[in-house]
LOGU-46102 format. One record per residue (C-alpha): residue number from 1; residue in one letter; z, y, x. Coordinates in Angstrom, 1 decimal, m for minus. Example, Ala and Ser with C-alpha at 12.3 -4.5 7.8 and 13.67 -1.06 7.14 Angstrom:
# LOGU-46102
{site 1 'A' {7.8 m4.5 12.3}}
{site 2 'S' {7.1 m1.1 13.7}}
This chain:
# LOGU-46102
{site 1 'X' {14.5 5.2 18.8}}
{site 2 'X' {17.0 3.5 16.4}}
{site 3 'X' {14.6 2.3 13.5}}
{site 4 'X' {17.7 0.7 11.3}}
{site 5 'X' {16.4 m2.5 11.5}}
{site 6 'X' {13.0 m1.5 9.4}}
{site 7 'X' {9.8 m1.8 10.7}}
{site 8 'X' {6.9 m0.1 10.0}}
{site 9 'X' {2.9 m0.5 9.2}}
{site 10 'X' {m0.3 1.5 8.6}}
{site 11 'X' {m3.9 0.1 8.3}}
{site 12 'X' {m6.2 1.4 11.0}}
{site 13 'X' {m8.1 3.7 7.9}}
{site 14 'X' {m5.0 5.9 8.7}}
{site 15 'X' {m7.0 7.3 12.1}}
{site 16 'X' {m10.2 8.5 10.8}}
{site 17 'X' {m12.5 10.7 11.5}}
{site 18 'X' {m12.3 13.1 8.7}}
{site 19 'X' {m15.1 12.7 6.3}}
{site 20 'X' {m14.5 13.5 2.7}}
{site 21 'X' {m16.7 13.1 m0.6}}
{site 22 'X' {m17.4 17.1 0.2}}
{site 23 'X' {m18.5 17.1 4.0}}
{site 24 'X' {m19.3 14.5 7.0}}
{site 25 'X' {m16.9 13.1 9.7}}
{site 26 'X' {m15.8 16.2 12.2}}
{site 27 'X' {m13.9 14.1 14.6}}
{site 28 'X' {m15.4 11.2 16.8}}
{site 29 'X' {m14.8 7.6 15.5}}
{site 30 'X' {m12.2 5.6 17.8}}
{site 31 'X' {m12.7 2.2 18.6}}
{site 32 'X' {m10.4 m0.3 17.0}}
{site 33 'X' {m8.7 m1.3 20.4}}
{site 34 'X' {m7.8 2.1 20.7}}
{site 35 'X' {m6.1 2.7 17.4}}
{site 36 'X' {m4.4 m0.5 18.0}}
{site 37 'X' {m2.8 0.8 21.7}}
{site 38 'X' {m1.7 4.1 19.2}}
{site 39 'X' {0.6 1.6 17.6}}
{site 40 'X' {3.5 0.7 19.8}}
{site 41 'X' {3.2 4.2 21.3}}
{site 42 'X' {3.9 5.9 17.6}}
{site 43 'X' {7.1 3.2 17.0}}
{site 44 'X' {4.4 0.7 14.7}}
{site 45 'X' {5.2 m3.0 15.1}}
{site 46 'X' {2.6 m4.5 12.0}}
{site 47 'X' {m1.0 m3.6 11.2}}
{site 48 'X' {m2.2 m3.5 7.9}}
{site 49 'X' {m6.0 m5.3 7.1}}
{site 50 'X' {m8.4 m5.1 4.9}}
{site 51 'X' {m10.6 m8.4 5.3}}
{site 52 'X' {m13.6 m6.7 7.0}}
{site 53 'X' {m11.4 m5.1 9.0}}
{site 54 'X' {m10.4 m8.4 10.7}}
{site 55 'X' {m13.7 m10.0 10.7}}
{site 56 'X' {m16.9 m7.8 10.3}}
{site 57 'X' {m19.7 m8.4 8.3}}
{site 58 'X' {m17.8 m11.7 7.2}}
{site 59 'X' {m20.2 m12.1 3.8}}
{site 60 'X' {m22.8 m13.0 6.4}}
{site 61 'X' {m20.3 m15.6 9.0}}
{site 62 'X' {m19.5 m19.4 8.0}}
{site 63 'X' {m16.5 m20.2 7.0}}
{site 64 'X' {m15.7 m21.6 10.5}}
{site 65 'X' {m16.8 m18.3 11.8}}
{site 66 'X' {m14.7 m16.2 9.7}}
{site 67 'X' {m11.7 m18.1 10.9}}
{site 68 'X' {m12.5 m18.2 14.3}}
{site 69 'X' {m12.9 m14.2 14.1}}
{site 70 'X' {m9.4 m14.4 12.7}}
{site 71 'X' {m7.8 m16.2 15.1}}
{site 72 'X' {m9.5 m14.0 18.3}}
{site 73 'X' {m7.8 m10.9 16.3}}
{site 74 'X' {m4.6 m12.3 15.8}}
{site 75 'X' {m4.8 m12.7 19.7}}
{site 76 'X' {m6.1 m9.6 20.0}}
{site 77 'X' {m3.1 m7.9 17.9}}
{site 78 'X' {m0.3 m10.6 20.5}}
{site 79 'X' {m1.8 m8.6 23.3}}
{site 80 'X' {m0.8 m5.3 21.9}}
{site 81 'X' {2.8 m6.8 20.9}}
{site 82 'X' {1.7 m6.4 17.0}}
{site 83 'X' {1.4 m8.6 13.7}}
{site 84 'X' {m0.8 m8.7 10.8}}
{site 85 'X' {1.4 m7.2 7.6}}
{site 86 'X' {m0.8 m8.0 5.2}}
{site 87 'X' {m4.9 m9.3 4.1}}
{site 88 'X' {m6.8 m7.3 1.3}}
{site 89 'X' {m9.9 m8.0 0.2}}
{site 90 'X' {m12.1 m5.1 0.2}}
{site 91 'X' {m13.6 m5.7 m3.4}}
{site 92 'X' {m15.1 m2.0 m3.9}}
{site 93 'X' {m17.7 m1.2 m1.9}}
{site 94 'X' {m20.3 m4.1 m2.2}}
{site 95 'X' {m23.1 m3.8 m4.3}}
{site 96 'X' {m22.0 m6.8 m6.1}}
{site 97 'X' {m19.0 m4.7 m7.2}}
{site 98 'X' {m20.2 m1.4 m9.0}}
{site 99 'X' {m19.0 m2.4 m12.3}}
{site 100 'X' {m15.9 m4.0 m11.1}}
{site 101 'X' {m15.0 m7.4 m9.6}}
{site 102 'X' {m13.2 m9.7 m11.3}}
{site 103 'X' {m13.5 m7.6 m14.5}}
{site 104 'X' {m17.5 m6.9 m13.8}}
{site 105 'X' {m19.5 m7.9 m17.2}}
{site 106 'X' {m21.6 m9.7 m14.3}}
{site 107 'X' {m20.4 m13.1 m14.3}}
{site 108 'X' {m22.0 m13.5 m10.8}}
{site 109 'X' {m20.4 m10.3 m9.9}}
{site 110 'X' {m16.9 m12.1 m10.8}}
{site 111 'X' {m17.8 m15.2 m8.9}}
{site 112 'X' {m18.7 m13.0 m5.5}}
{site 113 'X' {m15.1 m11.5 m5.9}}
{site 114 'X' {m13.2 m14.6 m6.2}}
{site 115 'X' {m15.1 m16.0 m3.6}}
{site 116 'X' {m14.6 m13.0 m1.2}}
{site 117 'X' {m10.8 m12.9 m1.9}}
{site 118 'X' {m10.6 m16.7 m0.7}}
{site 119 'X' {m12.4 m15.9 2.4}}
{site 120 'X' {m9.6 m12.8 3.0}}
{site 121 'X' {m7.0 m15.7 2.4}}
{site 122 'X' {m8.3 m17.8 5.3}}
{site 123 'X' {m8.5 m15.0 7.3}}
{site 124 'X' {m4.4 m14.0 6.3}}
{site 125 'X' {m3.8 m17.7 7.0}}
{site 126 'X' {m5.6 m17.6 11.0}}
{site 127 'X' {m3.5 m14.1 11.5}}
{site 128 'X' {m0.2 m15.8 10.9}}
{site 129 'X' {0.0 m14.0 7.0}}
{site 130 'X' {0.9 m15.4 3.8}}
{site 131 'X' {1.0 m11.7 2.0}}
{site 132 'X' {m2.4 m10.3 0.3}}
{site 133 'X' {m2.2 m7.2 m1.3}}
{site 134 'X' {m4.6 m6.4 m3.9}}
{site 135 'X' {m5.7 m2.5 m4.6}}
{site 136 'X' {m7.5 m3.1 m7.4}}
{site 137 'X' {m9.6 m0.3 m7.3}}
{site 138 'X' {m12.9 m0.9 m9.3}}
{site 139 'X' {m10.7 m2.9 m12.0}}
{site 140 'X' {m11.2 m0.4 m14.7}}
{site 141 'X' {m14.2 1.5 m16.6}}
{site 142 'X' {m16.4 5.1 m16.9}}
{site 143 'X' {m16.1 4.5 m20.9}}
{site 144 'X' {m14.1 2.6 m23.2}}
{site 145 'X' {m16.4 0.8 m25.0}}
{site 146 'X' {m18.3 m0.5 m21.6}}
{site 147 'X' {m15.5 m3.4 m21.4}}
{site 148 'X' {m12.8 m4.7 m23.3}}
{site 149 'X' {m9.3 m4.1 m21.7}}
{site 150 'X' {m7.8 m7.1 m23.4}}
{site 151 'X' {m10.8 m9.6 m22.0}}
{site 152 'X' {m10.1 m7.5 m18.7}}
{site 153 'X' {m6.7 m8.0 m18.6}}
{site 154 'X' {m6.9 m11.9 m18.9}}
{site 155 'X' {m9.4 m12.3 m16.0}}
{site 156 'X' {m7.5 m10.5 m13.5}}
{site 157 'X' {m5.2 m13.1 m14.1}}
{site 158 'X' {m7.4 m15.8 m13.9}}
{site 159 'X' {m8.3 m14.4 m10.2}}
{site 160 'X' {m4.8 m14.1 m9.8}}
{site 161 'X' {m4.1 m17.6 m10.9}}
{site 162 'X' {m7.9 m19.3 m8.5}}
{site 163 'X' {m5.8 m17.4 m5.3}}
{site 164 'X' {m2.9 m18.6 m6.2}}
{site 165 'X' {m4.1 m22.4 m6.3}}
{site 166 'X' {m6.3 m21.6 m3.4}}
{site 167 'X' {m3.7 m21.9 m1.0}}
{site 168 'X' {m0.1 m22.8 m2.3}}
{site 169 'X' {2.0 m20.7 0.4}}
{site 170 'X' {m0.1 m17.3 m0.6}}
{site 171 'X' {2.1 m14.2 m2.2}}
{site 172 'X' {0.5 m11.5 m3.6}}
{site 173 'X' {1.5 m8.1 m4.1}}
{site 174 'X' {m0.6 m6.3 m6.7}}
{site 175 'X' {m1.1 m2.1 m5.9}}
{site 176 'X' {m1.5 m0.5 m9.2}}
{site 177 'X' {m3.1 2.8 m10.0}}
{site 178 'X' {m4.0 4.7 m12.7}}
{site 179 'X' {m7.1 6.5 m11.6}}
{site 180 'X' {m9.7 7.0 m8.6}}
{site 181 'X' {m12.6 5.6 m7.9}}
{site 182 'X' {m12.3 4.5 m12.0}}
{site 183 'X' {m11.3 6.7 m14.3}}
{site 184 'X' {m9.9 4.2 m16.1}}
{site 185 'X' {m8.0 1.9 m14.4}}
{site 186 'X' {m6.4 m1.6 m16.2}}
{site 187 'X' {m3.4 m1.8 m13.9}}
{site 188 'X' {m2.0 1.5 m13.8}}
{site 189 'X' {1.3 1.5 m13.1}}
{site 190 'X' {4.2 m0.8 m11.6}}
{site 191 'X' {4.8 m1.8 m15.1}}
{site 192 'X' {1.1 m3.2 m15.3}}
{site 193 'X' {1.2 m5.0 m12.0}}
{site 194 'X' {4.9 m6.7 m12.9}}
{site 195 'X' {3.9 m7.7 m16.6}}
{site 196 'X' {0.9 m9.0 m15.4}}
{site 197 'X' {2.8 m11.1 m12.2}}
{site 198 'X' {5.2 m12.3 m14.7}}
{site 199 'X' {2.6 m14.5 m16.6}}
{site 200 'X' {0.9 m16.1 m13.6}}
{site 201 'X' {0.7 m19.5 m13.1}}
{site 202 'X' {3.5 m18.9 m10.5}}
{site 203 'X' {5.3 m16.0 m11.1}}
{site 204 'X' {7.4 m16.2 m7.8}}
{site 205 'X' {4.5 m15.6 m5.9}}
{site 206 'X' {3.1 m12.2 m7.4}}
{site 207 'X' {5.3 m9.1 m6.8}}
{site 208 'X' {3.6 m5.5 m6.4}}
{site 209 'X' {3.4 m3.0 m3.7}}
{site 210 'X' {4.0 1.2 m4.5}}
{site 211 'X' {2.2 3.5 m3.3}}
{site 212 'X' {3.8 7.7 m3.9}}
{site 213 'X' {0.7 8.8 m3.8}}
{site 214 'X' {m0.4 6.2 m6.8}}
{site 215 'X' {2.6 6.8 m8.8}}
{site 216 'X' {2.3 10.5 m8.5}}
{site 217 'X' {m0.6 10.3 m9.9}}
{site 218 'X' {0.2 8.2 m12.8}}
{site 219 'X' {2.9 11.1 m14.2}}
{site 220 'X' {5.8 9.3 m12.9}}
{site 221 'X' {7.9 9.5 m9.8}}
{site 222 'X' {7.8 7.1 m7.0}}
{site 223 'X' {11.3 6.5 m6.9}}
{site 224 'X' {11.5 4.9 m10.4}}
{site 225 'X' {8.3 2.8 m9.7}}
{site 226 'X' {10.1 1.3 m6.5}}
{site 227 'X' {13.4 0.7 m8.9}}
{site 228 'X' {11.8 m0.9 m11.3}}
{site 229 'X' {10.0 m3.3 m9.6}}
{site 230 'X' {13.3 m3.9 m7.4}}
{site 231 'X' {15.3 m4.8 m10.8}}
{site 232 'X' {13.3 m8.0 m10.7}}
{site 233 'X' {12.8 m8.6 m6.9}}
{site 234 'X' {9.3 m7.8 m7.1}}
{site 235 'X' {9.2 m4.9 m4.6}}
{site 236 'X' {7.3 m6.8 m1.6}}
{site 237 'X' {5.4 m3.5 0.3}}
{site 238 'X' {5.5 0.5 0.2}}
{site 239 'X' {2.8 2.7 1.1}}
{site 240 'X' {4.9 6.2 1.6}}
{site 241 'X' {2.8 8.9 1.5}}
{site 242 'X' {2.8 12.6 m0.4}}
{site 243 'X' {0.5 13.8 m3.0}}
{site 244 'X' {0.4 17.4 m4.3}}
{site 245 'X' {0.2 17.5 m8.1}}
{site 246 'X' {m2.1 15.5 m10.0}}
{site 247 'X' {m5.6 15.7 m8.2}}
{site 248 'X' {m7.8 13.3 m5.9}}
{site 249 'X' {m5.5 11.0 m3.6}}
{site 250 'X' {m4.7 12.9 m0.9}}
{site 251 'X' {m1.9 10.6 1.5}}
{site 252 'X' {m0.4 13.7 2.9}}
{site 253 'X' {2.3 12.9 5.6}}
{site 254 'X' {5.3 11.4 3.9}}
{site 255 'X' {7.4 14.0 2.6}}
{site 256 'X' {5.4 16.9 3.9}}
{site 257 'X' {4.9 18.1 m0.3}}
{site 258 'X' {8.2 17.7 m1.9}}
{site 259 'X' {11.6 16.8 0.2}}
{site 260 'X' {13.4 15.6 m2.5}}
{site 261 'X' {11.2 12.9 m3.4}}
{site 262 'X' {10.9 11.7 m0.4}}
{site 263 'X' {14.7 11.5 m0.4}}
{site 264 'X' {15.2 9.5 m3.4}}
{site 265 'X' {12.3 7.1 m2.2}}
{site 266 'X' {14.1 6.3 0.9}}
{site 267 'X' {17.8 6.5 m0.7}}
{site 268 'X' {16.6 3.9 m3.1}}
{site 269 'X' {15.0 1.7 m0.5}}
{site 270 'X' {17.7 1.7 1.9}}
{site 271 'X' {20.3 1.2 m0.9}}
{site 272 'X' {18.5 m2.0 m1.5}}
{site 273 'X' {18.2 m3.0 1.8}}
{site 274 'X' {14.7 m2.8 2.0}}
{site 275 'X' {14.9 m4.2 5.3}}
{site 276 'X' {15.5 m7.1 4.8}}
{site 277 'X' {12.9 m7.5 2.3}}
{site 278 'X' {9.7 m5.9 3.4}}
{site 279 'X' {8.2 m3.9 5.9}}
{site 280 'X' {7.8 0.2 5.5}}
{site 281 'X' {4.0 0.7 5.4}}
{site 282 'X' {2.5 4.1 5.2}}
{site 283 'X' {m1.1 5.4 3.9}}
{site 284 'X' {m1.4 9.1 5.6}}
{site 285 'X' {m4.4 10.8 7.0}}
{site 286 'X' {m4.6 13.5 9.0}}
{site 287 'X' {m5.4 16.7 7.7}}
{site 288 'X' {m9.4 17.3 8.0}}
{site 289 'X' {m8.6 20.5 10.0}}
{site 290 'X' {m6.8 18.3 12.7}}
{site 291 'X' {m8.3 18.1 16.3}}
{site 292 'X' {m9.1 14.6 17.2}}
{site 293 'X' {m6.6 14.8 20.6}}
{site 294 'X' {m4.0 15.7 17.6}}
{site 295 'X' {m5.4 13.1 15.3}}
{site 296 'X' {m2.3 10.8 15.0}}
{site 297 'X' {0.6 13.4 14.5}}
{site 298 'X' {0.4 12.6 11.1}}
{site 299 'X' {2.1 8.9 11.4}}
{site 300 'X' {4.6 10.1 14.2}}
{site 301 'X' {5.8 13.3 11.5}}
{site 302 'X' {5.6 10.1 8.5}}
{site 303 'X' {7.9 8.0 10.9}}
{site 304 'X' {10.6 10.3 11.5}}
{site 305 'X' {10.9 11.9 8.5}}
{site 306 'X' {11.8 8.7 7.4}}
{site 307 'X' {13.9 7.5 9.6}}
{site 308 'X' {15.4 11.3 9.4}}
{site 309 'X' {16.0 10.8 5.6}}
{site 310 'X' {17.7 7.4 6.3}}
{site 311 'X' {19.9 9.4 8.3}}
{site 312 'X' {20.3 11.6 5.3}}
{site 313 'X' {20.7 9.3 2.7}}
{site 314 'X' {23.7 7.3 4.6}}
{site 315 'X' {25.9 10.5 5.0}}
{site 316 'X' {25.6 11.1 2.2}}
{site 317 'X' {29.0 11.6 0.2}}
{site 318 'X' {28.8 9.2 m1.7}}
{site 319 'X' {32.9 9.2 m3.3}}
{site 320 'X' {32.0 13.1 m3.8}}
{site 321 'X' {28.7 11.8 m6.4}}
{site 322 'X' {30.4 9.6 m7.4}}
{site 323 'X' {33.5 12.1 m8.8}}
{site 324 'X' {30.4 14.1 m10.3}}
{site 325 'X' {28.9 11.9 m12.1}}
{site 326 'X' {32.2 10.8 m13.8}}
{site 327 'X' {32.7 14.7 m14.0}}
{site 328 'X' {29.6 15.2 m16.0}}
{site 329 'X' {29.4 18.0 m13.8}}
{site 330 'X' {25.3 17.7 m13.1}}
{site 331 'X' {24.9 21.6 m11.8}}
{site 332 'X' {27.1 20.6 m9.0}}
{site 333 'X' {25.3 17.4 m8.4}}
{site 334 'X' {22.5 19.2 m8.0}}
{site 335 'X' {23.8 21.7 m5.5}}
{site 336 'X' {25.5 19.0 m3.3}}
{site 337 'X' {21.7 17.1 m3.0}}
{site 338 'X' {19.9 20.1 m2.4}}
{site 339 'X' {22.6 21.7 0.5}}
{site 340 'X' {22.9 18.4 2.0}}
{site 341 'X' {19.0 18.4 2.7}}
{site 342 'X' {19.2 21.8 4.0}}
{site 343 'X' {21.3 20.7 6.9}}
């Protein structure tokens, strides 16, 4: 399978058992060793982490524990012939966290989530990492007037700026979104995440990560998220996914809702060379319908579309858009996009 020199990620949440806020699991759970042996099978070569998802239960392991969990993991992911894309620390679903994490009004609640992310750093460090994404999903408020966005805004970069002294070779990529599990979230949009990386202590080591799904869901379309943050070289991860209309985050299979935004998303990336600069990750789950033999269809159908719209995107005419644009001539534009993704 010619990959075009990209390679590819998903977090082991991708293979689930089909649970959602409305009704229980209705697939059997798979053991982590077996989602990992999916990997290579499905054309993966890097695993995305949460922090517990390396090391279990770490709030209750030593710091020499936590990092000799790391290590046997990191071995654990040689034996499969895989790497560790990236270390996030799972800030949402401790009790700690309810009203946020670094922007809680509990200052002990801040303290636990600063001290959490550091652990997630030594665990990226034993895996052979120096990337941490941060989703941050609780960062946000129910009701205006229960926090103030300015004070809000100012510690997340204070966290920013503790990880960023914490270990000197760490990059961060921030993972905005507007809404879900908070309705109001402080770092919506790729503009949020990028303002907010530009004013850290060191501004070359915060960059952002999209996700479609995220931007979709913001109003705005994927494809001018991922420009904008490649304008400044702050593009360091995707999460490629679909997302149909503006409802609950639903990481449908990569361009299984609309075609032609799938199309830009990869034109963009592969006319920036994306491969050279970061690896292709994707957030998809599998339908909730899905037998569990079939369970995994979803990342091999995410895979080759993109690779398919790669394919797409570089025979592409480009002399012919080029004449079109100069033409004003829009209509025909239009028609030359839309046949050439019919073939």
């Amino acid at each position: 399978m010619d990959t075009f020199g990209y390679r590819f990620s998903f977090g082991p949440w991708n293979i689930h058992e089909g649970a959602d806020p409305f009704g229980p699991t209705v697939r059997p759970a798979r053991s982590f060793a077996e989602k990992l042996a999916v990997y290579k099978e499905l054309g993966f070569s890097l695993v995305q982490f949460h922090d517990d998802d390396a090391v279990p239960d770490l709030d209750k392991l030593s710091a020499a524990q936590i990092r000799e969990a790391a290590r046997a993991m990191r071995q654990l992911l040689a034996d499969h012939g895989l790497t560790a894309e990236f270390v996030a620390p799972r800030l949402w679903e401790h009790p700690m966290t309810i009203d946020g994490a670094y922007t809680s009004n509990d200052p002990k609640a801040r303290a636990y989530a600063i001290e959490r992310s550091k652990k997630a750093v030594d665990i990226a460090q034993e895996m052979g990492t120096n990337l941490m994404v941060l989703w941050l999903a609780r960062e946000g408020t129910y009701l205006r007037e229960a926090k103030d966005a300015g004070r809000a805004a100012r510690q997340l970069l204070e966290a920013i700026n503790a990880l960023l002294a914490y270990d000197p070779k760490l990059r961060i990529a921030i993972e905005p979104k507007p809404n879900e599990p908070m309705d109001l979230a402080y770092l919506p949009t790729m503009g949020h995440a990028l303002a907010l990386g530009f004013q850290a202590s060191d501004p070359s080591r915060v960059g952002a990560l999209m996700e479609t799904a995220h931007a979709i869901l913001a109003g705005l379309d994927p494809t001018d998220e991922i420009s904008f943050a490649l304008a400044f070289g702050k593009l360091w991860g995707v999460h490629l996914n679909d997302q149909n209309g503006l409802k609950y985050d639903q990481d449908r299979s990569f361009g299984a809702i609309n075609l032609r935004t799938a199309f830009n998303q990869v034109r963009v990336l592969d006319e920036n060379r994306f491969w050279e600069i970061g690896t292709v990750g994707l957030d998809v789950k599998a339908m909730r319908t899905q037998p569990a033999p079939l369970a995994t269809k979803h990342l091999r159908n995410s895979l080759q579309m993109f690779l398919r719209l790669v394919e797409l995107s570089r025979s592409l005419d480009r002399a012919k858009v080029a004449a079109l644009i100069t033409a004003r001539d829009y209509e025909e534009l239009d028609w030359l996009i839309m046949s050439h993704l019919m073939k």
